[in-house]
Structure formats: C-alpha cells, structure tokens
N, C-alpha and C positions, 0 to 999 in steps of 0.2 A: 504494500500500500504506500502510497506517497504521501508525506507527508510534511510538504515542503516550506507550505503555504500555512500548518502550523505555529506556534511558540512552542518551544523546547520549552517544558512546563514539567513539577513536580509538584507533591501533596501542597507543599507548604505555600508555593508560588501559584498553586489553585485558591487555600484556603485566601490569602493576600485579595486575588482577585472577586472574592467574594465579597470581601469586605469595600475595596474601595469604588464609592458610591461616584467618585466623576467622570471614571472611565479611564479610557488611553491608557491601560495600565498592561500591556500587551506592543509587541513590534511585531507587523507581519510583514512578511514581502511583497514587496511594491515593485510594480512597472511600467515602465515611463504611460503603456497603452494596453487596448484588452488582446491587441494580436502579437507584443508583446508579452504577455503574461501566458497566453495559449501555447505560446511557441515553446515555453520554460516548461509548462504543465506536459507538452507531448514528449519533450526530450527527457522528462523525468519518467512521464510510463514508460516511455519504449526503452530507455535506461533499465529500470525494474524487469521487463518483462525480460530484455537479454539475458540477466542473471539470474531469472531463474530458468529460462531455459539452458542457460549456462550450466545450471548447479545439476538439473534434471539431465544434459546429459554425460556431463561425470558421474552423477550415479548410476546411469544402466549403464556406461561403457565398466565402470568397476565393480557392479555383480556380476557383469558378460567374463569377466577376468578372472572373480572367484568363483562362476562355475566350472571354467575352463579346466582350474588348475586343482579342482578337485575333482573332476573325471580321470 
C-alpha cells in the first residue's frame, strides 16, 4: 500500500492531534498541480507493485530450487 501522501504518525503524535483544536498540526505532501501529484501517486504504485512482483518471483524461482535439490 502507498503510503506517501501520509504523516509518518505514532500513538503519541495521534493522541497530540486529537487534542489540538486549530489544526495544521500535520505536513502532507504537496505539489506544485493535481497532474503533478498523479504522476508521484503512479510512480509510487507501479514502484510497489514491481516489488512485489519482484519479491513473488524470488520466491517461486527459490522453492523451484529447493524442490530441485531434494529430488
């Protein structure tokens, strides 16, 4: 999942933002336009999605290995 467009947030920095009642108590990523901003958002899926196709196939090419090598 992408999560770019987030604040890198934990309990405590939740609890904080619950409390503060004027706002802007968060920085998101900003850009310059919205076809700017879409360009970031595709390059981040299709970023994610190569790794895990990446990840997916190091795993079968390394079970295709360890069935090999125990026949």
């Amino acid at each position: 999942m992408s999560d770019f467009l987030f604040p890198d947030t934990d309990f405590v920095i939740g609890l904080g933002s619950v409390l503060n009642i004027a706002g802007g108590y968060f920085d998101f990523a900003t850009s310059k336009s919205e076809s700017a901003a879409d360009l970031k958002a595709l390059r981040s899926d299709w970023g994610v999605t190569g790794q895990d196709i990446s990840e997916a196939y190091h795993e079968c090419t390394s079970d295709n290995d360890q069935k090999e090598i125990s026949r």
